[in-house]
N, C-alpha and C positions, 0 to 999 in steps of 0.2 A: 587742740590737737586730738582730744578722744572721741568729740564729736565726729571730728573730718576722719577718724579710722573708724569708728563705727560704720558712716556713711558708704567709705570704699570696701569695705567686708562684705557689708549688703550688696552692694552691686556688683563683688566677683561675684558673690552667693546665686545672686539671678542670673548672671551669666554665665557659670556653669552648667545649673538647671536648665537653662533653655538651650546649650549645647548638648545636653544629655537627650533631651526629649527629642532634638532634628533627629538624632543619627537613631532612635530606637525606633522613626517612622518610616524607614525605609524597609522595600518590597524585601523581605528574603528568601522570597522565591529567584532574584534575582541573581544571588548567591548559589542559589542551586543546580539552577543549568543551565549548560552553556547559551550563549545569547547571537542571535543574528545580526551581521553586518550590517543589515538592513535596520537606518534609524526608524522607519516606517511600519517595524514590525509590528502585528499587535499581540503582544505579549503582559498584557495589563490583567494580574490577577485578583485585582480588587476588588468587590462587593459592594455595587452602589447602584441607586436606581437609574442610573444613566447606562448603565450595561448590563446586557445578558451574556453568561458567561458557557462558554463550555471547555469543554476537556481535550488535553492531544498525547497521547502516549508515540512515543513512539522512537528509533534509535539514533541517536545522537553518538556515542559512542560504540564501542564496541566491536564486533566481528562487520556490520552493515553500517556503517559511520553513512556514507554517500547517497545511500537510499533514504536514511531520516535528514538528512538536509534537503533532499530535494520534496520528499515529504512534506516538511517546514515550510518550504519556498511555495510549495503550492497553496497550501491553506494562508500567508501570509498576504498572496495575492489574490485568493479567492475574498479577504478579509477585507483587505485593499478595495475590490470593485464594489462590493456589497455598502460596505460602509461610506463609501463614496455618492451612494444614490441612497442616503439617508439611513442605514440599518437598517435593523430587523422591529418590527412593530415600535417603529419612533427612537429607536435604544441603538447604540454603538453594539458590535458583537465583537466580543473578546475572547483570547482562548488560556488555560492554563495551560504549561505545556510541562513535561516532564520525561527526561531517558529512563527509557526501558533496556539499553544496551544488547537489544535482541537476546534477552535470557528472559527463561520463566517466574524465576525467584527476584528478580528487578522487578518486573510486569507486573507482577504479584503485589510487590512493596508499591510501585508509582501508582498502580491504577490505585491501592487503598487509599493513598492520601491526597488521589485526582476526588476522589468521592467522600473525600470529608470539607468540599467547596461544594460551594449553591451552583452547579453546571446544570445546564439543559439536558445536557449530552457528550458522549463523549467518541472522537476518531480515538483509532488506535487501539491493541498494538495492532501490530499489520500480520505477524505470520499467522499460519494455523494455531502452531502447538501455544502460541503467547495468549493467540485469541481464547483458548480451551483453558489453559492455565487461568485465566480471569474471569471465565465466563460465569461460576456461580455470583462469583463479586458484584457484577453488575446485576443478576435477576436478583438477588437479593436487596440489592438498593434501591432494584425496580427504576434503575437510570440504563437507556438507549444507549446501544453502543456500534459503533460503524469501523468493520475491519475489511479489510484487504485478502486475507486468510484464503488461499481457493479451497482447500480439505473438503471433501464431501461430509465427514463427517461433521464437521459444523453444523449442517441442515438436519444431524439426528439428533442436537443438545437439548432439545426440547423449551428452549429460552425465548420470549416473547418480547424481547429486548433486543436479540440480535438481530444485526442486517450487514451483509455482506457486500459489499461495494464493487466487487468484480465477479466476475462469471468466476462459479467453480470450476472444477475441472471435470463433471460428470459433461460439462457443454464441452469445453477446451479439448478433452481426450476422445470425445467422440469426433470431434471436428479434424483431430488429430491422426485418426485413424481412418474417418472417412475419405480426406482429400489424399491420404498416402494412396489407397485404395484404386479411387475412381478418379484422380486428373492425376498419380504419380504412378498407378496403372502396378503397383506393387501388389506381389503375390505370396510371400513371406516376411513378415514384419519381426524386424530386434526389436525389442523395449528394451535403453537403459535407463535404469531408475534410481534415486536414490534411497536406502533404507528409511528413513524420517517419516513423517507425515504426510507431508508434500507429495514427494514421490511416490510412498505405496500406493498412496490416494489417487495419484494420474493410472498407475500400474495398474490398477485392479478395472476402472472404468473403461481402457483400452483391451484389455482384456476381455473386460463383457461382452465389449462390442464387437469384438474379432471372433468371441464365439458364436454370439450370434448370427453373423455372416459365413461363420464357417472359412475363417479365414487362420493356418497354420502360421504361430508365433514363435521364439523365443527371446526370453526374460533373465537378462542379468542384474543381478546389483550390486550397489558399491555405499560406501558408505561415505558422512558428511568428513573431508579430512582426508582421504584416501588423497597418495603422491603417484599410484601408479593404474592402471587402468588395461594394462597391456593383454592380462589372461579373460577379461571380456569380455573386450572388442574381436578377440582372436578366436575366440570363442562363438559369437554371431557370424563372422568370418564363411569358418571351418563349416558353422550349418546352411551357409548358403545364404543369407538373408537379404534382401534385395532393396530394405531402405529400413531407418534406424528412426526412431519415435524417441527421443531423449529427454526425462521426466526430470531434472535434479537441480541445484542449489550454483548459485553464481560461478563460485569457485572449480566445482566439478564441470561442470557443464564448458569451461575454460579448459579442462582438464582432456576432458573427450573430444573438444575439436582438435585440441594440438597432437593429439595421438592417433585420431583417426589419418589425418593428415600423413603422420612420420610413419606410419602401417603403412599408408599406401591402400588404403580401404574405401575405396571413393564408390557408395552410394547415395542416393537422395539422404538425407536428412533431415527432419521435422522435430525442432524445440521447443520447451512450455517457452515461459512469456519472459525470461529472465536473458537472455540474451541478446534483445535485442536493446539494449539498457549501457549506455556509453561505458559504465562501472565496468561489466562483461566485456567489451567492442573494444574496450582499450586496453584489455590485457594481451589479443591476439592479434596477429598477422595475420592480413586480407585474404590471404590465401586459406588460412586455415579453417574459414564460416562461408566461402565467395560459393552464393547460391543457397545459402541454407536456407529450410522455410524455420517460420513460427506462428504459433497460436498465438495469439494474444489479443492484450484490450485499446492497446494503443501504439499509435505512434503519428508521429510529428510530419509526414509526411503526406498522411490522410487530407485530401481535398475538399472533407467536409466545410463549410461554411464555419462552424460554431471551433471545428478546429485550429481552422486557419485565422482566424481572431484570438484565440486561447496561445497559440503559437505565436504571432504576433507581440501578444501583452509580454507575456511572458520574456520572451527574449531582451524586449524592451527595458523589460527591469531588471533580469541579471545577467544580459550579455550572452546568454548559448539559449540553444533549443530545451523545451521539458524532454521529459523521458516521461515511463511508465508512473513511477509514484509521483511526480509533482501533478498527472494530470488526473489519477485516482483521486489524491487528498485534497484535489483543486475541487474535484464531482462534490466528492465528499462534505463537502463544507458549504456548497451549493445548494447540495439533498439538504443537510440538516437547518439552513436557515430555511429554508423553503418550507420545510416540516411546522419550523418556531412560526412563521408567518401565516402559515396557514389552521394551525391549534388555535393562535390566536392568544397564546402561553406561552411563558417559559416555563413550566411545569413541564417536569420532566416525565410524567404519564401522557400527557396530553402531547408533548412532540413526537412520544413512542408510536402512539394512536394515528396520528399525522403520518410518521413516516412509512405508517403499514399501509396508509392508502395514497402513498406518491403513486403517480399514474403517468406515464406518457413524456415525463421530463429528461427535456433531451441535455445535453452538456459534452465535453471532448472524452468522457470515457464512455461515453456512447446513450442509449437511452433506458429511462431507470423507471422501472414498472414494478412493487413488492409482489411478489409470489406468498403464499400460505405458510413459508419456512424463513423469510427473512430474505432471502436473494431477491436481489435489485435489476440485475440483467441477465439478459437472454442469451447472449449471439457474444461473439469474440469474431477477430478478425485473422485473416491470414494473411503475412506479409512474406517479404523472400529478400535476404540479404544481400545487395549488390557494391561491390567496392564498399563495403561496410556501412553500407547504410540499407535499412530496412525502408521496403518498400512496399507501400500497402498494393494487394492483389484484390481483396475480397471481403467483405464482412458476410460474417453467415451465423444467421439466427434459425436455430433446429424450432424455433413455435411458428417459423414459415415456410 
């Protein structure tokens, strides 16, 4: 009997051991954040020579919940076709992903502990002020990083690591001012803007550009949060202004169609790129956008070939059209494998080096050329909202 209880001691002994040891191998990043529907995701942040990894900041929760999901969904299917035609230099491409919750002091926290993993590179965050809030982080690490951010200021941080993934707004606000101009035949232009980065950043480049045409403006602002908008739009009103340039944040920009409307203030209208983004489309009544234009880098309507296949895939695997972020972070993950493929590394100097001399690569957020600053494109497009769907009119690159 002491033998046979010796023997069964030892073998709970082993068998608790070896319960201990399963549950201590599991991913805890998995724990960390939230996870997609999608069993196909690739969300594998493991370190092995079967995969090159990189990095996705970007929001998951917070005030932009909708935009980092579709964010996700883009790179997940960008990950999707890549690794389907064999990966990146023979290796599966994987991404760490982490919420940034569109605040800077999150940003701050995910991006440091995106870059304490062996990443090639890293998406994300996507705004201006998140991009700025992290940008020493990464020339420090001397790891590539690919943001969304339009701020002009970007292009003055002086980082050899950054690259921007859409047209800033020095393209965007000109294009903004020019078509109000010469095809909306406007002779006094409102700016409303929002106080932020974002906005001043549109404000100041339409600005430029209206002086140097000699063209008379006025400039209202409002700030991120504002419930009422009435003093002005009343305000642009009163001085006459014959078509409205509107620079600011999902919410606001919600805010100035449903009030220009209920004024009764019916001029042209010209939107940055956030509008035209079903998150916006589905807060307001047809009436209150029917006819607006916008600048922007995308939309799902564009007859390009390479869109209408991207549109396609896309719909295919989660059932609706992309919007603007899925087919940015969709580019985005395109650029940067293209970058690893072409280094001929996952060294994250050598895909920095790659990605400064992408040239001529075309993809659904348009075509991606490095400039001397980190900016990847040229040209934005202008669409015009009908029965609430944006309709491309025009792509226009100012390098032709």
């Amino acid at each position: 009997m002491k033998k046979l209880l010796v023997v069964l001691l030892t073998i709970s002994m082993i068998l608790t051991i070896s319960a201990c040891g399963t549950q201590s191998s599991s991913n805890p990043t998995q724990s960390d954040t939230p996870q997609s529907n999608d069993s196909n995701a690739q969300n594998n942040t493991s370190e092995n020579d079967d995969e090159i990894l990189i990095g996705l900041s970007c929001a998951l929760t917070g005030n932009f919940p909708l935009a980092g999901q579709r964010t996700r969904e883009g790179v997940d299917l960008a990950l999707e076709e890549v690794n389907a035609k064999g990966g990146v230099l023979g290796k599966k491409l994987a991404y760490t992903i982490e919420d940034d919750q569109n605040t800077q002091t999150t940003a701050v926290n995910v991006v440091t502990k995106i870059l304490t993993k062996n990443v090639s590179g890293v998406i994300g965050p996507h705004t201006s002020g998140n991009a700025m809030a992290t940008n020493e982080l990464y020339k420090n690490a001397k790891v590539p990083f690919m943001t969304g951010g339009t701020s002009p200021k970007l292009s003055g941080l002086n980082n050899d690591y950054f690259f921007r993934v859409r047209p800033e707004d020095t393209i965007n606000g000109q294009v903004a001012a020019k078509y109000a101009l010469e095809k909306l035949g406007a002779k006094k232009i409102g700016i409303s803007f929002n106080n932020n980065d974002f906005g001043t950043g549109g404000r100041d480049v339409i600005i430029e550009y209206l002086k140097k045409v000699n063209v008379p403006y006025v400039a209202v602002g409002h700030n991120s949060g504002d419930k009422d908008l009435t003093g002005q739009i009343m305000k642009l009103k009163s001085e006459g202004v014959d078509a409205i340039i509107s620079w600011t944040d999902d919410a606001e920009v919600v805010l100035t169609a449903r009030q220009l409307y209920e004024l009764g203030f019916k001029v042209p209208v010209i939107a940055s790129a956030g509008v035209v983004m079903d998150q916006v489309l589905n807060l307001m009544e047809p009436e209150y956008i029917e006819g607006w234009y916008s600048v922007t880098d995308f939309v799902s309507t564009n007859n390009s070939p390479i869109v209408i296949e991207f549109v396609k895939n896309f719909e295919n695997k989660y059932g609706y059209k992309p919007e603007l972020y899925a087919a940015t972070y969709y580019s985005a993950t395109y650029v940067l494998a293209d970058a690893i493929e072409r280094a001929g590394s996952a060294d994250p100097q050598a895909v920095r080096d790659a990605l400064a001399q992408t040239k001529g690569l075309q993809l659904p957020e348009g075509v991606f050329t490095t400039d001397g600053k980190g900016n990847m494109l040229q040209g934005c497009i202008v669409a015009q909202i009908l029965n609430k769907v944006p309709t491309m009119i025009e792509y226009v690159d100012l390098n032709n």
